[in-house]
C-alpha positions in Angstrom: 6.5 3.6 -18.8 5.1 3.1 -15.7 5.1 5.6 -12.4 3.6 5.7 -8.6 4.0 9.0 -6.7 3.1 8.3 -3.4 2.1 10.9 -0.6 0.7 11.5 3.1 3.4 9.8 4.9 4.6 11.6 8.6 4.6 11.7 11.9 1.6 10.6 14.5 1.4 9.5 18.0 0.5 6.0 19.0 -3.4 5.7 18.4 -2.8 8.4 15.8 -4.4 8.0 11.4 -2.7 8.7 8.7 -4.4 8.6 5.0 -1.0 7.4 2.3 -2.3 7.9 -1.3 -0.6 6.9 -4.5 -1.2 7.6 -8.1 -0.5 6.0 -10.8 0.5 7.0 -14.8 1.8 4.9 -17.6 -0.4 1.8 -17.1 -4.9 0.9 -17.9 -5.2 1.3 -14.2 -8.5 -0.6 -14.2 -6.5 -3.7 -15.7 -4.5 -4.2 -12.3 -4.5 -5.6 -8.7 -2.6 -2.8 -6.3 -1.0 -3.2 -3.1 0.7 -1.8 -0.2 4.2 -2.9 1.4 6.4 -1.2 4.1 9.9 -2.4 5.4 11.2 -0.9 8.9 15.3 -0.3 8.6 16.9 -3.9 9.5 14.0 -5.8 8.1 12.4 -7.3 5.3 9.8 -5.5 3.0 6.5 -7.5 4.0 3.2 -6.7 2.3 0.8 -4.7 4.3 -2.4 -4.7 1.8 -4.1 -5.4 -1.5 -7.1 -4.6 -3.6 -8.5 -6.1 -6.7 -9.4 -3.9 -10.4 -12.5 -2.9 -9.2 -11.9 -2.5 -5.5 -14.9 -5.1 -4.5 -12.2 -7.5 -2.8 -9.6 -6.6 -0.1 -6.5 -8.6 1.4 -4.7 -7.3 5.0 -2.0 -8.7 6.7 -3.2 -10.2 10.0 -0.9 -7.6 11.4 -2.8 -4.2 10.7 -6.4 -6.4 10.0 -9.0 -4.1 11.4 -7.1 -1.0 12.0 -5.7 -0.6 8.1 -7.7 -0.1 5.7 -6.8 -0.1 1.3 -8.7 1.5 -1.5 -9.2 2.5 -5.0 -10.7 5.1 -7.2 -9.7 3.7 -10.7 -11.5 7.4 -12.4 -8.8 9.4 -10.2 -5.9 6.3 -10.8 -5.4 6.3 -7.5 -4.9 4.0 -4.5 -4.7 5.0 -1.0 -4.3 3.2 2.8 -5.9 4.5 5.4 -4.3 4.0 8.7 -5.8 4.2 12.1 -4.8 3.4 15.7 -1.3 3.6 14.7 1.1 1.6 16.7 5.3 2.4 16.9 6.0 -0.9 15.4 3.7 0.2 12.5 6.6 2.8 12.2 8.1 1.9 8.3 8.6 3.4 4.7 5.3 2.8 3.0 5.4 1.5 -1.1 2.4 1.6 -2.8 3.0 -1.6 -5.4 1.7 -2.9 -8.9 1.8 -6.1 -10.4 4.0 -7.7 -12.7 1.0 -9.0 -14.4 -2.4 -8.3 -15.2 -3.5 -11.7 -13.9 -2.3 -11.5 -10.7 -4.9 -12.0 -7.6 -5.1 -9.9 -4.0 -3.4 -13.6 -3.2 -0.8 -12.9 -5.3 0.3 -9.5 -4.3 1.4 -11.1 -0.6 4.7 -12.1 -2.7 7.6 -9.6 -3.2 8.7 -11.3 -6.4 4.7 -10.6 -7.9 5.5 -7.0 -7.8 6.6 -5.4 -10.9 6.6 -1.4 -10.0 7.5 0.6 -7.2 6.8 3.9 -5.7 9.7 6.1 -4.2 8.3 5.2 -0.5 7.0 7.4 2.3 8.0 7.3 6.0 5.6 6.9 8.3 6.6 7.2 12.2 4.7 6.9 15.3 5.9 7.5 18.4 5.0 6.2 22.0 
C-alpha cells in the first residue's frame, strides 16, 4: 500500500513562488527516485522534475530549468518543488510521482509509463 498526499498548490501572480510538498507512506522511501508532473486541461501530463534516493542528482524540464527547483528530505518522507518566477503557462495540476521500480534513474522518471503511483494533484494558477 502505497500513498502521496500532496499540498501547497494555489493561486500567484506572474513572477509569483509557490513551495508544492508531498509525502509519502507505504513504501522504504530512501529505496526510490521521485518526481514531479503537471498537465494543463486539454493537454498531456509532461514531467516537470526528478530527484534521485539521496537527493545528490536533479533532472528539470528545459521548460522551468532555472526557475523550478525539486527536493527531498528522506527522514521527513517527503519531496517538495519549489517554484519561482511563476509564469501563466506554468498554470497546471501538480502530481508528485514514484517509480514503478526501485531501479529506475532521474532519466527514467521523464516517461509517463515509468511511473507507478500517484498523488491526488494540486492546482496551481498564475495569473497575468
Amino acid at each position: 500500500q502505497v500513498q502521496l498526499v500532496e499540498s501547497g498548490g494555489g493561486w500567484v501572480q506572474t513572477g509569483g513562488s509557490l513551495r508544492l510538498s508531498c509525502v509519502a507512506s507505504g513504501r522504504t522511501f530512501s529505496s526510490y527516485v521521485m518526481g514531479w508532473f503537471r498537465q494543463a486541461p486539454g493537454k498531456e501530463r509532461e514531467f516537470v522534475a526528478a530527484i534521485n534516493k539521496s537527493g545528490s542528482i536533479t533532472y528539470c524540464a528545459d521548460s522551468v530549468k532555472g526557475r523550478f527547483t525539486i527536493s527531498r528530505d528522506n527522514a521527513k518522507n517527503t519531496v517538495a518543488l519549489q517554484m519561482n518566477s511563476l509564469k501563466p503557462e506554468d498554470t497546471a495540476v501538480y502530481y508528485c510521482a514514484g517509480p514503478r521500480s526501485p531501479y529506475s534513474t532521474v532519466q527514467d522518471m521523464q516517461v509517463t509509463s515509468r511511473v507507478g503511483y500517484w498523488g491526488q494533484g494540486t492546482q496551481v494558477t498564475v495569473s497575468s
